[in-house]
N, C-alpha and C positions, 0 to 999 in steps of 0.2 A: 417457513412460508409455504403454505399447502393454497394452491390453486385445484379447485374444483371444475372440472371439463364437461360434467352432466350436461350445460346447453352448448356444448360445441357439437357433442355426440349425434344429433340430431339434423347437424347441417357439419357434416363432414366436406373433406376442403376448402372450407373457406374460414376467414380472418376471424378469429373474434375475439373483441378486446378485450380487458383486464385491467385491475390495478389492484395491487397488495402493499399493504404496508405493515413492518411489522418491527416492533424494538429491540434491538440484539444490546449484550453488554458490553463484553472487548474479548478482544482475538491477540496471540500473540505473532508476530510478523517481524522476519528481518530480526529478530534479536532485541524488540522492543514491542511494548504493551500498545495496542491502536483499540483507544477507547469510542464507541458510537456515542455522539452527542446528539445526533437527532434520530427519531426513526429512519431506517432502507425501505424505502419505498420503491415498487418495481412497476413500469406501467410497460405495456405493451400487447401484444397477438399472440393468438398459439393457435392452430392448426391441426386438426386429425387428418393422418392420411392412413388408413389402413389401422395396425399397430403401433402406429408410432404419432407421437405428439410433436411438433415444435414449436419451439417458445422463439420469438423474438423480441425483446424488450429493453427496456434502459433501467438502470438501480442507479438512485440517486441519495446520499448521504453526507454527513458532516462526521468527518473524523477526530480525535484527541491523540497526537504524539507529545514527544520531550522534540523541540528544535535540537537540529543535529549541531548547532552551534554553542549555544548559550545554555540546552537543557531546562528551556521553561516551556510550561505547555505549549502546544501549537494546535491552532484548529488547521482544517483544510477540507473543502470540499470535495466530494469524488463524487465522480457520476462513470459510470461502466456500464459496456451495451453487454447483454445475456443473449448470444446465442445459442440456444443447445435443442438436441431431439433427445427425447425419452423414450424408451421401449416397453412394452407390454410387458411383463416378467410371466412366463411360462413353466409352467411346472415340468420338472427333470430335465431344464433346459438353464447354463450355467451364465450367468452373462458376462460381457467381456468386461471386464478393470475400469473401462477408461469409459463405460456405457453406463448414462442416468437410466435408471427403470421404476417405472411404477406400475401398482395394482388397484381395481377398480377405478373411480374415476375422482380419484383426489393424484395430486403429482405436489411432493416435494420438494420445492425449490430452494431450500434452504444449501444445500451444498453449491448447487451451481451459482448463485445469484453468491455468495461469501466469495466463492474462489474468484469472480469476475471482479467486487468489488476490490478485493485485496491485493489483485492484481494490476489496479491501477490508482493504489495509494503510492504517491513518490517515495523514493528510496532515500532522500535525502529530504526531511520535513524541515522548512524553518518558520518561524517565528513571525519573519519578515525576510523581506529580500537583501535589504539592509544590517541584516544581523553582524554584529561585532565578535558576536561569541566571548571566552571569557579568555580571559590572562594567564596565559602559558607561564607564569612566574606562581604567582598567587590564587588565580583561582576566579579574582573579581567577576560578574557579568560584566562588560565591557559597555552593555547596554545602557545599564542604571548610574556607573559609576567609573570612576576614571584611576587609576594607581600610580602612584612613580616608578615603578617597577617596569612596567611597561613603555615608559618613556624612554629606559637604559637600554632595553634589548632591543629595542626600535634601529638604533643608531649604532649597534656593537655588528660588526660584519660575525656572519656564522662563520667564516672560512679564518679567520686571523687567529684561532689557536693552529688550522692546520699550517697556515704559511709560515709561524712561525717556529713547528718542529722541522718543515721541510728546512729554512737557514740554519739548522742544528744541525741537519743528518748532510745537506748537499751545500758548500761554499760557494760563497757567492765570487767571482772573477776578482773582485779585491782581498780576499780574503787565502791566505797560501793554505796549502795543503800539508 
């Protein structure tokens, strides 16, 4: 996303708006692929004061994960505010790690405006609120389709194999030693 500053240059300190839109394809995040199904669109101000630029805008998009349940796509919307300042880059002058910088009067926003978006995709995506997720037996989606499998574990206590090696190892008051 390149933002061109050439008419802010001109009326230095003051607000002036903007809107980029632009298509990205997918990022990988959290250990899972987060596909863009609609363009990142970023609308908002940027600001010259001196050398430096600041951006203040919102990026708003429609995401593609796996539901952290059931594993079938899930869209989800995200919208993330961009606030960032950018710095003039100066020759023999090194810039810090954590500093956006740009040259002439185009500015990059493709990094800041990604980290912000991806920064407020949930860490936990589902499908629906509702999600069943799938059968810790078999496998089923729980969504589409129903098992007898899962009717038995429903009702089996997790703890009645432990209770019943504890009556093995410790007696019970009727039982002599």
């Amino acid at each position: 996303m390149k933002l061109d500053i050439t008419r802010g240059v001109q009326t230095k300190g003051i607000d002036v708006p903007f809107t980029l839109e632009e298509t990205w394809g997918e990022d990988r995040w959290g250990g899972d692929t987060v596909r863009y199904v609609s363009p990142v669109r970023l609308s908002g101000t940027y600001m010259i004061t001196g050398e430096t630029v600041v951006i203040n805008a919102q990026a708003q998009t429609v995401v593609e994960s796996r539901c952290a349940r059931c594993l079938a796509p899930a869209l989800t919307e995200v919208s993330a505010p961009v606030s960032e300042a950018f710095v003039r880059e100066t020759e023999g002058e090194e810039p810090a790690e954590e500093q956006y910088t740009y040259q002439g009067h185009v500015l990059d926003l493709t990094d800041a405006v990604r980290t912000s978006v991806l920064l407020e995709v949930p860490t936990r995506i589902l499908c629906r609120e509702d999600c069943k997720g799938l059968c810790d037996q078999c496998g089923a989606n729980l969504n589409v389709t129903t098992c007898s499998c899962r009717k038995e574990s429903l009702y089996r206590n997790p703890f009645q194999a432990l209770a019943e090696r504890m009556e093995e190892i410790i007696p019970t008051e009727d039982q002599e030693v």
